[in-house]
N, C-alpha and C positions, 0 to 999 in steps of 0.2 A: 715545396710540394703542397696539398691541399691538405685539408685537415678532415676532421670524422668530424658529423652530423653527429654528436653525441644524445639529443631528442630521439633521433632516430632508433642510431645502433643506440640501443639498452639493454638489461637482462628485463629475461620477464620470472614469474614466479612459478614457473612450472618446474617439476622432476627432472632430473638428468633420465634419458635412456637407461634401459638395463639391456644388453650389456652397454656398457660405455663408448661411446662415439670420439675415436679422436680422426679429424680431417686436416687434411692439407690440402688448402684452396689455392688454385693458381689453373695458370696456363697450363696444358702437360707437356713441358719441357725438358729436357733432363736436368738443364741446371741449377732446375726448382729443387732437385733432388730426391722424383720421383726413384730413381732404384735406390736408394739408401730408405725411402719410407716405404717399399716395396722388400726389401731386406729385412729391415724393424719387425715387420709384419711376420714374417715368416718365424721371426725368432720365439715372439710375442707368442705366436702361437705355437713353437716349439716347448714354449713352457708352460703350456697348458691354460693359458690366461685370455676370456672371454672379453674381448675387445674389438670393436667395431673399424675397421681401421679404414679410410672410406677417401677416395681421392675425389675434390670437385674440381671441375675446371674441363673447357676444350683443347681439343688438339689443334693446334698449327699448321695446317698440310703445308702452308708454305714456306715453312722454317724449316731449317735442318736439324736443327734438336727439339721438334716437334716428338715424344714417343709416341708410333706406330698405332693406330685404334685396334687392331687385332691384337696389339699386345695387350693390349688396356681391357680389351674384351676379355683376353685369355686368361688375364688373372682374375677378372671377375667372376671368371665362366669358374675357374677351381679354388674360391672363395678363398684367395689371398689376401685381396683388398677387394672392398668394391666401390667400382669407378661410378659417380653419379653424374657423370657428364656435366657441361656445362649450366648452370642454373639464374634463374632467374631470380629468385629471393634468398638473398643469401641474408640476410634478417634470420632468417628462419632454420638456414645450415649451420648459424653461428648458437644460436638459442639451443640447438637442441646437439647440443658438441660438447663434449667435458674439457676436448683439448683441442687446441688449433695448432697447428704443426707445418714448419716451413722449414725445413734443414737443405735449405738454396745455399749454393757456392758461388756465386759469384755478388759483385756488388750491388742491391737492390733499390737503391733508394730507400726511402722509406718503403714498406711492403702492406701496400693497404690493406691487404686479407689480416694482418696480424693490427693493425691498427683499429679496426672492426671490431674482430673477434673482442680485442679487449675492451672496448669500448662496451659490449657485451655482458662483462665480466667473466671473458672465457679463459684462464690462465693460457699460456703460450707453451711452445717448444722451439726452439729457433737455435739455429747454426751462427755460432764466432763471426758474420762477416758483414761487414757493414750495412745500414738499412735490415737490419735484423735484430744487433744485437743493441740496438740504437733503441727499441723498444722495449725492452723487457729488464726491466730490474731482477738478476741473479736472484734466485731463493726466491725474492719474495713476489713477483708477477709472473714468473714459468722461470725454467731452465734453459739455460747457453749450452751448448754441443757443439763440440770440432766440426768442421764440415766436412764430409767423407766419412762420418763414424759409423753404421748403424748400429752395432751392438751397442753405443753409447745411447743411443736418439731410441732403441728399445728400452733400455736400460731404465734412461729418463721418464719413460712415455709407462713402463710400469710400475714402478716407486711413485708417481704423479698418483695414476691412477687407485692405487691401495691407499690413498690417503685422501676419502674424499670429501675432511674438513679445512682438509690444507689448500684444494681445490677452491672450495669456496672462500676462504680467505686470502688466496693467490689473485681470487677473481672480481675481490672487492676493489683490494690495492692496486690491479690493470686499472681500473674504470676510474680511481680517481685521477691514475697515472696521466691517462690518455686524458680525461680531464680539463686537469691542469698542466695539461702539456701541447697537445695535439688537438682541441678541437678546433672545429671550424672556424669559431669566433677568434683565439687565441692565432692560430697560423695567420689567418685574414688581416688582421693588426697590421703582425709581423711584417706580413705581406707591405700593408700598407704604407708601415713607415719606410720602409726601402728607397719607395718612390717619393718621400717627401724630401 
């Protein structure tokens, strides 16, 4: 796969949001695991906890697990999540994010929305399944989650968020991760030598 433009994707020195911004960037598929971070949300806010829970990404018409825009709207419409639709500068969704969240079930590749993010220095949430968990160092760059959890992927996503020096130490350690692992220069090599 390609690698992250680490010049690029960087943290910059601004504030996190009040309340805290955690997103799941993607396609809106199911398999991304829109109803599970749709679930979190509701929990999230069953316990009375001020969190932005914020889906980006378009819909599919012509997929079959494309989720529906009226549903995407619906839940917006009654401040479940809110859906920011497809965007242009995601530079800018990843900056102003405390958490990047993909609890996807199926095998992703690498998942360049979490490659970014941490590239960022945005600590992660990601699901057990390959091309997910392939990025995230346990404990110390975000949290692994079964896929299919939400009360775990809440769970996760609010213990994260009350700790928000572990955050920024989570999101130091992504960015050297990606780094020394995933940038562009480093994949490119890789690439490279394949063919020699």
């Amino acid at each position: 796969g390609s690698g992250v433009d680490v010049e690029r994707f960087k943290p910059d020195d601004r504030d996190k949001s009040e309340p805290p911004i955690v997103a799941l960037c993607a396609r809106m598929l199911w398999e991304k695991g829109i109803k599970e971070f749709v679930e979190a949300a509701q929990i999230i806010h069953a316990h009375g906890k001020k969190i932005r829970m914020v889906l980006v990404g378009g819909v599919d018409p012509g997929n079959p697990s494309s989720v529906p825009e009226e549903l995407l709207q619906e839940w917006n419409n009654k401040g479940i999540v809110e859906w920011w639709g497809w965007q242009e500068n995601m530079l800018e969704v990843y900056r102003s994010s405390s958490l990047v969240c993909l609890p996807s079930f199926y095998g992703e590749g690498l998942a360049r929305s979490l490659l970014e993010a941490a590239a960022c220095a945005v600590p992660l949430i990601a699901t057990d399944v390959p091309g997910c968990r392939d990025v995230i160092k346990q404990n110390e760059t975000g949290f692994i989650v079964p896929p299919h959890d939400s009360k775990a992927l809440a769970n996760s996503i609010m213990e994260a968020v009350g700790q928000p020096k572990l955050l920024l130490e989570m999101g130091r350690k992504g960015r050297k991760f990606i780094i020394e692992n995933y940038s562009s220069e480093i994949i490119n090599k890789k690439t490279y030598t394949l063919y020699l």
